[in-house]
VMD Tcl script that builds the backbone (N, CA, C; Angstrom):
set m [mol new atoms 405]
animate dup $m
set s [atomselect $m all]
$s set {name element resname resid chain x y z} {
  {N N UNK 1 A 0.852 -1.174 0.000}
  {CA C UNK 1 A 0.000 0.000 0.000}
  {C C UNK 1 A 0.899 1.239 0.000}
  {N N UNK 2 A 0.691 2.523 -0.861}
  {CA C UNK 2 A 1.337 3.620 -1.177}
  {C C UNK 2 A 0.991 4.538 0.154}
  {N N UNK 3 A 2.020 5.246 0.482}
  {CA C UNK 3 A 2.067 5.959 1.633}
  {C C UNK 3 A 0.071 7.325 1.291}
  {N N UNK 4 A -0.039 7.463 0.314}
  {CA C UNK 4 A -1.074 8.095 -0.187}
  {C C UNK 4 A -2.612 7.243 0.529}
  {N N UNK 5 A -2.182 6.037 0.040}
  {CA C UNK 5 A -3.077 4.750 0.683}
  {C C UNK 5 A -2.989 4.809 1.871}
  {N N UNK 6 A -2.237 4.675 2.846}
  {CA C UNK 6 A -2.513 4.638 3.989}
  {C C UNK 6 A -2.871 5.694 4.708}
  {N N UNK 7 A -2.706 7.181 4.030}
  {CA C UNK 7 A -3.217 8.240 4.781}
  {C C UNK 7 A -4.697 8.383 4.602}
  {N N UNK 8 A -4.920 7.619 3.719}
  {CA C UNK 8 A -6.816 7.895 3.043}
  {C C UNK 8 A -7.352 6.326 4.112}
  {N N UNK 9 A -6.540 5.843 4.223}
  {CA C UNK 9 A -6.943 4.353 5.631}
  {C C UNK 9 A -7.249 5.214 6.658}
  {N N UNK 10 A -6.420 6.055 6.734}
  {CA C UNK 10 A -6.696 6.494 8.202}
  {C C UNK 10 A -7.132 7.984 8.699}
  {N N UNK 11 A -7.830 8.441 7.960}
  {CA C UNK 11 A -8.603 9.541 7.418}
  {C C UNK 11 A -10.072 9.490 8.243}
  {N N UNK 12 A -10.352 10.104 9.351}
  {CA C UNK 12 A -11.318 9.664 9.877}
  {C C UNK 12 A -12.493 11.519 9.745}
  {N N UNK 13 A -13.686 11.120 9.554}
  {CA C UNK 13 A -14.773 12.203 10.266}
  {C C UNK 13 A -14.204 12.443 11.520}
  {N N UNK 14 A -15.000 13.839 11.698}
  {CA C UNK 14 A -15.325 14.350 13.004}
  {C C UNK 14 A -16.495 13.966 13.742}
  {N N UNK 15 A -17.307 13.627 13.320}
  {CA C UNK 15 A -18.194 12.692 14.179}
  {C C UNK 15 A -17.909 11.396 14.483}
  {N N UNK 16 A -16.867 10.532 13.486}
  {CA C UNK 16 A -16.294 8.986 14.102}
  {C C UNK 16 A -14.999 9.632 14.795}
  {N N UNK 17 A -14.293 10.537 14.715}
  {CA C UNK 17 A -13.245 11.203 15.770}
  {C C UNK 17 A -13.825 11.432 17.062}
  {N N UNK 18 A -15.007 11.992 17.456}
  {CA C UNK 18 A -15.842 12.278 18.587}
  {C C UNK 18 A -16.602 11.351 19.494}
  {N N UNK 19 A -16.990 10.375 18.263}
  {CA C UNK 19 A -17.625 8.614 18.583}
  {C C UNK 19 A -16.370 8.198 19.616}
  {N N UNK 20 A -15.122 7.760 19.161}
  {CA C UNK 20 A -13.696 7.533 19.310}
  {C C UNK 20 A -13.207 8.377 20.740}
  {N N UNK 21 A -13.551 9.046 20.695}
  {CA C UNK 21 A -12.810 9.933 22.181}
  {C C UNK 21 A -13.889 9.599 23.005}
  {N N UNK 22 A -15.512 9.699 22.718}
  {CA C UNK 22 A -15.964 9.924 23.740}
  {C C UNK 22 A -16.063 8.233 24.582}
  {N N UNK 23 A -16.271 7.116 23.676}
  {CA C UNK 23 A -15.775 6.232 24.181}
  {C C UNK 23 A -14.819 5.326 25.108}
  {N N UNK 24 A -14.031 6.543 25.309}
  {CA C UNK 24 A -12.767 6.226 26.324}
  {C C UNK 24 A -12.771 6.550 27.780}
  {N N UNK 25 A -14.222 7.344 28.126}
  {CA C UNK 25 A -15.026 7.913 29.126}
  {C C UNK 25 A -16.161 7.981 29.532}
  {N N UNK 26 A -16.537 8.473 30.823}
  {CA C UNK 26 A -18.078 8.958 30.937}
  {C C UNK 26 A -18.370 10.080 31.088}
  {N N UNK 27 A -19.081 11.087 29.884}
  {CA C UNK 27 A -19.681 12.351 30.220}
  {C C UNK 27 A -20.562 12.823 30.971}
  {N N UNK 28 A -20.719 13.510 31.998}
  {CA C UNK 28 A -21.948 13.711 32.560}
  {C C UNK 28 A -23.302 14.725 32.249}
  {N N UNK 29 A -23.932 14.688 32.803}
  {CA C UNK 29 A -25.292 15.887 32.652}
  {C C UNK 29 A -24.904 16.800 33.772}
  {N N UNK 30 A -25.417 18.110 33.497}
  {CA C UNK 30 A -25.451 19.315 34.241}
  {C C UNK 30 A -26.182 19.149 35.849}
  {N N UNK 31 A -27.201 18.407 36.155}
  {CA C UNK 31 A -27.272 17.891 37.444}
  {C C UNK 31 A -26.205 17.513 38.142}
  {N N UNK 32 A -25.218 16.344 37.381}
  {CA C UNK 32 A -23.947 15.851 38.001}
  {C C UNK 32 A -22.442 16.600 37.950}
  {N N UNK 33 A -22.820 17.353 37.059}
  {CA C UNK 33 A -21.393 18.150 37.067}
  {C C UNK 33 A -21.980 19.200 38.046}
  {N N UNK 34 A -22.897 19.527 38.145}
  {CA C UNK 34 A -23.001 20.566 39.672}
  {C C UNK 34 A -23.138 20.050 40.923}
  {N N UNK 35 A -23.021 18.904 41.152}
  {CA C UNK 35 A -22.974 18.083 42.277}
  {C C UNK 35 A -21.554 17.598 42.287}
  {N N UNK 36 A -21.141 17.495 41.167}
  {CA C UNK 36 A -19.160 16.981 41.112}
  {C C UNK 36 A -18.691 18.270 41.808}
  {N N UNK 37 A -18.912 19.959 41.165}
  {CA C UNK 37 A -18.754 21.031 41.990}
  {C C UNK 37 A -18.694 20.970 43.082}
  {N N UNK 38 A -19.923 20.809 43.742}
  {CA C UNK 38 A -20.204 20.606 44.711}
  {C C UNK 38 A -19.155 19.746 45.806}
  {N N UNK 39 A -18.915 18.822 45.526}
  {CA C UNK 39 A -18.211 18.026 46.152}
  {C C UNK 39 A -16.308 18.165 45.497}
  {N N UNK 40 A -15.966 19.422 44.874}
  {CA C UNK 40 A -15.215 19.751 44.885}
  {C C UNK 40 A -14.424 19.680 43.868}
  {N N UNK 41 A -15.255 19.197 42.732}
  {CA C UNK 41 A -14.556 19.053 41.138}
  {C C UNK 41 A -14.465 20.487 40.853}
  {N N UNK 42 A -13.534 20.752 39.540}
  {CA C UNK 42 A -13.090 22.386 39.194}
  {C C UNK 42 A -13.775 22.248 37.554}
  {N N UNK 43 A -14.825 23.060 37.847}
  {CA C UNK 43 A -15.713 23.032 36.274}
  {C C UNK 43 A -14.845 24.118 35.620}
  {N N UNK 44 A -14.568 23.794 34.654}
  {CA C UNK 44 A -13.518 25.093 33.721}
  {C C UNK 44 A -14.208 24.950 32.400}
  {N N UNK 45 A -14.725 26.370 31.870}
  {CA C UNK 45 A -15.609 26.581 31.040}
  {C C UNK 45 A -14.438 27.195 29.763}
  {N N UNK 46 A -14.481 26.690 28.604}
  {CA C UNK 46 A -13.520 27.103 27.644}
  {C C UNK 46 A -14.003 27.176 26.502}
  {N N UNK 47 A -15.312 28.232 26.769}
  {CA C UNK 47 A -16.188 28.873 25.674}
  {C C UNK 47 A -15.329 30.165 25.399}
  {N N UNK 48 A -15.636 30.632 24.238}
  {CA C UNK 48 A -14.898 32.329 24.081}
  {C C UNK 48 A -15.845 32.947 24.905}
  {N N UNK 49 A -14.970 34.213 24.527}
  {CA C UNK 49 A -15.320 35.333 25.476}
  {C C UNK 49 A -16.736 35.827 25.028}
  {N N UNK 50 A -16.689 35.803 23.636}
  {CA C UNK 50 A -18.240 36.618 23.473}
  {C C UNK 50 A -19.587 35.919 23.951}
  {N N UNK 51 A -18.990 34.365 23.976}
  {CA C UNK 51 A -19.917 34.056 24.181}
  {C C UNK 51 A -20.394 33.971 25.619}
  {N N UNK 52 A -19.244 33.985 26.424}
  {CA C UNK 52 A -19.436 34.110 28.170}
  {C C UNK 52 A -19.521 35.555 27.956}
  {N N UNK 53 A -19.575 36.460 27.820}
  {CA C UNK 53 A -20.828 38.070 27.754}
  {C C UNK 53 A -22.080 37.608 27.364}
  {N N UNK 54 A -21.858 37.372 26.311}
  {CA C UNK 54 A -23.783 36.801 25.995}
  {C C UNK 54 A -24.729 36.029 26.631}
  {N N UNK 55 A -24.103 35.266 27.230}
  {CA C UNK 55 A -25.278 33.962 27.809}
  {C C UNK 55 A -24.474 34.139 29.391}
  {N N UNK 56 A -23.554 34.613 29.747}
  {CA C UNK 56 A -23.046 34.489 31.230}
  {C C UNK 56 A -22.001 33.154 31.545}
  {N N UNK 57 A -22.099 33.172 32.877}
  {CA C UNK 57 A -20.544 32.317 33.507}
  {C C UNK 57 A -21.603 31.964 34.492}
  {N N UNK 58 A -20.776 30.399 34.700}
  {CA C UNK 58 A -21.316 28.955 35.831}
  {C C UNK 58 A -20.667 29.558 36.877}
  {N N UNK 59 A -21.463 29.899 38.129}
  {CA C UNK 59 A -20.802 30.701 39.339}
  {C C UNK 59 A -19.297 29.591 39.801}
  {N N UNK 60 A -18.561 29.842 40.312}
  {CA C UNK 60 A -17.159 29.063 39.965}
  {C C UNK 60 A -16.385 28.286 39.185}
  {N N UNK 61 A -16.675 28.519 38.017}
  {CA C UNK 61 A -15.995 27.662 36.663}
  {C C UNK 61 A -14.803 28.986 36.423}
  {N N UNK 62 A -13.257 27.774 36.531}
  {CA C UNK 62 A -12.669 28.620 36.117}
  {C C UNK 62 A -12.788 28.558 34.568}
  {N N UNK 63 A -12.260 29.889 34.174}
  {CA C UNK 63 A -12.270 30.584 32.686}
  {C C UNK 63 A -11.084 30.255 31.941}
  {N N UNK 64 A -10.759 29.403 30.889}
  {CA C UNK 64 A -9.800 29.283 30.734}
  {C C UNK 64 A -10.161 28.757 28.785}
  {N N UNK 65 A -9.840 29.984 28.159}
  {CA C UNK 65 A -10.222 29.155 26.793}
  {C C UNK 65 A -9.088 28.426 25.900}
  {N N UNK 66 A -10.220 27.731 24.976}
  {CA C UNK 66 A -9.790 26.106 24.464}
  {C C UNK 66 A -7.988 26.492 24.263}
  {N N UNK 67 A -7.452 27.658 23.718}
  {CA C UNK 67 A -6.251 27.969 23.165}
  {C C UNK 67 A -5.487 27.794 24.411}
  {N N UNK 68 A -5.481 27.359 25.289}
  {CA C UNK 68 A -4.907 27.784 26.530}
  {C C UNK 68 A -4.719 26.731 27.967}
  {N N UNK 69 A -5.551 26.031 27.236}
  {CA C UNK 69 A -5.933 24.701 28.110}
  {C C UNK 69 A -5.158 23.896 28.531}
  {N N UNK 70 A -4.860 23.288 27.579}
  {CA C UNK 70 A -3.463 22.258 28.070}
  {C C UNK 70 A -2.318 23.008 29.268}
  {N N UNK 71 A -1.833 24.410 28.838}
  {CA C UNK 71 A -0.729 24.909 29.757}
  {C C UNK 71 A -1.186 25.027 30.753}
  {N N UNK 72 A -2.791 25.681 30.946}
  {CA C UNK 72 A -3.161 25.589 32.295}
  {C C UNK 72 A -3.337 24.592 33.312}
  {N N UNK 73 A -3.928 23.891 32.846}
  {CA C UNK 73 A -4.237 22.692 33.694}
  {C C UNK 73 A -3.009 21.304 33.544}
  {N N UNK 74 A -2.220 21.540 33.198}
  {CA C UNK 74 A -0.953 20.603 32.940}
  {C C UNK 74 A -0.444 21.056 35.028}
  {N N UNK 75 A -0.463 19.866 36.052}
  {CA C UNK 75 A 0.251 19.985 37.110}
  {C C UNK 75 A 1.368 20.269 36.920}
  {N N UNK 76 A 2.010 20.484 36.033}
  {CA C UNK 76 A 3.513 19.806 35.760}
  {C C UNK 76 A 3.700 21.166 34.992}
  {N N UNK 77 A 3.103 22.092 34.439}
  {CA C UNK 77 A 3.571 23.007 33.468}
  {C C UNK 77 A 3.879 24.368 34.129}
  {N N UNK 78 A 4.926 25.107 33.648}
  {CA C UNK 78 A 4.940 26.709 34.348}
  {C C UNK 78 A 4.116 27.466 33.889}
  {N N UNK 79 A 3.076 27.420 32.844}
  {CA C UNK 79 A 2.024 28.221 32.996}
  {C C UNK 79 A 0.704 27.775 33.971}
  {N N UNK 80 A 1.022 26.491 34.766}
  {CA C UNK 80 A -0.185 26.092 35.223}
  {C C UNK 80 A -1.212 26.786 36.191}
  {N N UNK 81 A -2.697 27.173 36.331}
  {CA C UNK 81 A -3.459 27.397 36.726}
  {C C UNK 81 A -2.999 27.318 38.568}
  {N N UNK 82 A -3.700 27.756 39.580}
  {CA C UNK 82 A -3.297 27.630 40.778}
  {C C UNK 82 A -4.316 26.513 41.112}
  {N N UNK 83 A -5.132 26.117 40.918}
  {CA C UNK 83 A -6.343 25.329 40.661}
  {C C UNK 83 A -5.543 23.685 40.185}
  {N N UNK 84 A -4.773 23.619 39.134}
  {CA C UNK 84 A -3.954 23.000 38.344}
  {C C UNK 84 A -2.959 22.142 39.402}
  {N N UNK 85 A -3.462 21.527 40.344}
  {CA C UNK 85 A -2.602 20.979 41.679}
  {C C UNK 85 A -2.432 19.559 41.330}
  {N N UNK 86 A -2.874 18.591 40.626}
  {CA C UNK 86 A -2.811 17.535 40.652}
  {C C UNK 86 A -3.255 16.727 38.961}
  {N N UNK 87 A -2.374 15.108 39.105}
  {CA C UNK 87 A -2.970 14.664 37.879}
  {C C UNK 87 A -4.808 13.724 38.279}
  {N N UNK 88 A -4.645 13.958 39.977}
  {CA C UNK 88 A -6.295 13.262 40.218}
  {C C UNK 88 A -7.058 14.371 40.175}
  {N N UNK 89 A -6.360 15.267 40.082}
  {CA C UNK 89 A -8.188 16.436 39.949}
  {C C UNK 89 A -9.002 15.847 39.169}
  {N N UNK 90 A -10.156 16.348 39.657}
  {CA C UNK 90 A -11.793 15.979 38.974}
  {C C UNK 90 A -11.688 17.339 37.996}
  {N N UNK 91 A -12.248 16.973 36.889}
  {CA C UNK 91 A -12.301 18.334 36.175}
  {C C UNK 91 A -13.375 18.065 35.375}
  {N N UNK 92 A -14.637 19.015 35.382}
  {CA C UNK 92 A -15.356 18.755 34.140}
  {C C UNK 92 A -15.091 19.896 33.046}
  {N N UNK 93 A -14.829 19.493 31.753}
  {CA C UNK 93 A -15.165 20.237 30.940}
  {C C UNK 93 A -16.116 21.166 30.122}
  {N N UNK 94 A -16.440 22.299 29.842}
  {CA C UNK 94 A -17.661 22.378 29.752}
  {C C UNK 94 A -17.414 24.188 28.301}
  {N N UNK 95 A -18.132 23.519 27.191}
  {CA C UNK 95 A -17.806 24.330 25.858}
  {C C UNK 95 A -19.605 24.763 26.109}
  {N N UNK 96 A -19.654 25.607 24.159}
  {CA C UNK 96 A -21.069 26.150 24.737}
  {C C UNK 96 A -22.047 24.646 24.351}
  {N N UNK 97 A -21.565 23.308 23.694}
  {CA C UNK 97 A -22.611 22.859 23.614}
  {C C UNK 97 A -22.424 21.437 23.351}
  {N N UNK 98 A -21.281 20.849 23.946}
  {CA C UNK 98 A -20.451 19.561 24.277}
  {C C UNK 98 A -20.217 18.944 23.346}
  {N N UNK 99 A -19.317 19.878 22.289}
  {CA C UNK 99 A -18.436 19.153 21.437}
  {C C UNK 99 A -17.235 19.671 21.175}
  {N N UNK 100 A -16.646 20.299 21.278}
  {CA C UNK 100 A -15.170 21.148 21.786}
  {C C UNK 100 A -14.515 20.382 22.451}
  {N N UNK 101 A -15.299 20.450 24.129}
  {CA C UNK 101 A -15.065 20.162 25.376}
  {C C UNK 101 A -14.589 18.438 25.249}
  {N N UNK 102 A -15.763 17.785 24.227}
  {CA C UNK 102 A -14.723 16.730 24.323}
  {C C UNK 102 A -12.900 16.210 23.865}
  {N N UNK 103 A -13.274 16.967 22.545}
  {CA C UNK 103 A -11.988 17.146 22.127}
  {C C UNK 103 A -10.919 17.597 23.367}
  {N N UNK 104 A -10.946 18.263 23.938}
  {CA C UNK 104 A -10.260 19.028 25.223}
  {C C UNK 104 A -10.102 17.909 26.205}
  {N N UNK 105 A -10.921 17.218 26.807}
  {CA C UNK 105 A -10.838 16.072 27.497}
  {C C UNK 105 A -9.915 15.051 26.562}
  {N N UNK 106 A -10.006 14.194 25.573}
  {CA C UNK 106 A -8.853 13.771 25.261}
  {C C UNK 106 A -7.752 14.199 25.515}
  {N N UNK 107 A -7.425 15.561 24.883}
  {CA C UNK 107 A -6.125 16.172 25.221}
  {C C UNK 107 A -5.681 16.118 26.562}
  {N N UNK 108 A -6.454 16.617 27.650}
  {CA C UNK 108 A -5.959 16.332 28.838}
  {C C UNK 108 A -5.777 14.895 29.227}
  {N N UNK 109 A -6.575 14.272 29.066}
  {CA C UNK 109 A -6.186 12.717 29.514}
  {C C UNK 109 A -4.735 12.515 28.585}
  {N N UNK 110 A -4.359 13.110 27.848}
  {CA C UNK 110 A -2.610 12.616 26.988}
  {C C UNK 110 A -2.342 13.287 28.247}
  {N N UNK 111 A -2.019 14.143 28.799}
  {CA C UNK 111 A -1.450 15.049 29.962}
  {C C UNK 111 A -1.433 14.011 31.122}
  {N N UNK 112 A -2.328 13.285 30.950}
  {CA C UNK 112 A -2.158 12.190 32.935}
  {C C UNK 112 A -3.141 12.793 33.702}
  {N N UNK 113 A -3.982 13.362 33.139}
  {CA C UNK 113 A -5.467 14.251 33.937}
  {C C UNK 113 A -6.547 13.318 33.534}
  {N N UNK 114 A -6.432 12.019 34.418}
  {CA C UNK 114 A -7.173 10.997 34.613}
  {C C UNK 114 A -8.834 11.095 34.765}
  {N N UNK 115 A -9.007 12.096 35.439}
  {CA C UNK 115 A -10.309 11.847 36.167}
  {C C UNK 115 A -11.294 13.783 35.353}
  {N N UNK 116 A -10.754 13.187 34.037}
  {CA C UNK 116 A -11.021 14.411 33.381}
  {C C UNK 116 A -12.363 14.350 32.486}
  {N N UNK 117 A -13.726 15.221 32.689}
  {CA C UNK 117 A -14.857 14.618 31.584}
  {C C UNK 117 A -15.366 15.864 31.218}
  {N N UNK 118 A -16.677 15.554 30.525}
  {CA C UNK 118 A -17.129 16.990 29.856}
  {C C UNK 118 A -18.371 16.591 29.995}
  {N N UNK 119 A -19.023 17.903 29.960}
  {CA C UNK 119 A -20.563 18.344 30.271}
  {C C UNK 119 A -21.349 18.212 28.812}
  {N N UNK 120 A -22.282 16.980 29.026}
  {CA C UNK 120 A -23.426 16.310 27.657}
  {C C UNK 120 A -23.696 17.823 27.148}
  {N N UNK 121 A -23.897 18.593 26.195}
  {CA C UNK 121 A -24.711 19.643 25.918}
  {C C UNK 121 A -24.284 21.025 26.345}
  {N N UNK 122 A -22.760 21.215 27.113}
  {CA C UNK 122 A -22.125 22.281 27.436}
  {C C UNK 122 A -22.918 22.411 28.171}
  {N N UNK 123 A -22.021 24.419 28.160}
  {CA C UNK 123 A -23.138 25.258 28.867}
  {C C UNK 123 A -24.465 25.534 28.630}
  {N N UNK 124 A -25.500 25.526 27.421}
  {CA C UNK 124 A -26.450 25.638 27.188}
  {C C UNK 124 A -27.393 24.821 27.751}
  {N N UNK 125 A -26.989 23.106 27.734}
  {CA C UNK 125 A -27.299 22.581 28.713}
  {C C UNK 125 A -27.894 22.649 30.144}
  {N N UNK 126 A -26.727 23.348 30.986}
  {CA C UNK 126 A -26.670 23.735 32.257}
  {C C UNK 126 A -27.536 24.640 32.280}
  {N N UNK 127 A -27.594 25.900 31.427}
  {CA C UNK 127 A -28.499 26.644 31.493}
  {C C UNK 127 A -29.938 26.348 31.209}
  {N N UNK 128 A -30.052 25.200 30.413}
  {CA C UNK 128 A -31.754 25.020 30.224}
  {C C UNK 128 A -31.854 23.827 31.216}
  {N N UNK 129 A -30.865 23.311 32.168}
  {CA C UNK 129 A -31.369 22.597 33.160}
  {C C UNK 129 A -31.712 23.768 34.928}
  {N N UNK 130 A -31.887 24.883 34.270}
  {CA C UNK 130 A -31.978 25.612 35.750}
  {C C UNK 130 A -31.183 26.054 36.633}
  {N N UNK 131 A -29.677 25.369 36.448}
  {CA C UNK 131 A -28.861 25.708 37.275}
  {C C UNK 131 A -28.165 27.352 37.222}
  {N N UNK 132 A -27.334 27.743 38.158}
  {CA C UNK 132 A -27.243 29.137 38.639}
  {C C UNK 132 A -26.158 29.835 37.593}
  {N N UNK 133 A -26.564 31.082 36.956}
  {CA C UNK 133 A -25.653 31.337 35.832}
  {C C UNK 133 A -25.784 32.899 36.072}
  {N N UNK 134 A -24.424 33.374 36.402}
  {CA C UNK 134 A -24.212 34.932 36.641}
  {C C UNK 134 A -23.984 35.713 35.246}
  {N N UNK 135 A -24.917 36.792 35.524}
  {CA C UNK 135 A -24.705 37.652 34.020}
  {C C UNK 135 A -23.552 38.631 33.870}
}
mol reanalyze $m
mol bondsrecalc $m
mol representation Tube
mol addrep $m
């Protein structure tokens, strides 16, 4: 097989890329990622900015967008977050509408950020499940 051939073998969608990651985990719903909060997980929201003006911020989600992610939350990195203490942190991920966020969770799990997931439906989600959202 010609090196041409094997790059068209392994040529995948973004929806069988997304199938593929999300399989390697469990995502939760906005009930459980505010109860993971709760009990002390660090929800980090890595929507842009316009869009956290427009629709608002999850009262303690740190802010940290997608461009930026990995350095922050890497335990191990000198740009890391103060939050960024460990490879067992709980972390949920959370984009505006839970498909970013997964991508982002792979990446961190390459990092050794084990106990890393993302929010079914983002933030929009959270917001049409009722939970508390500062303008």
């Amino acid at each position: 097989m010609s090196s041409t051939q094997e790059q068209r073998a392994e040529r995948v969608g973004i929806d069988e890329l997304l199938d593929r990651v999300r399989a390697g985990y469990e995502r939760i719903g906005p009930e459980e990622a505010a109860a993971a909060a709760a009990d002390g997980a660090l929800l980090v929201d890595i929507r842009y900015a316009a869009l956290r003006e427009a629709d608002g911020l999850i009262p303690g989600a740190l802010v940290v967008e997608r461009n930026e992610l990995e350095w922050r939350l890497d335990p191990q990195g000198s740009h890391r977050a103060p939050e960024a203490v460990s490879h067992d942190l709980q972390v949920v991920v959370i984009c505006n509408e839970g498909y970013a966020s997964s991508l982002a969770v792979d990446s961190l799990r390459q990092l050794g950020l084990h106990r890393v997931t993302d929010l079914v439906g983002g933030f929009q989600a959270w917001r049409s499940a009722g939970l508390p959202v500062a303008l």
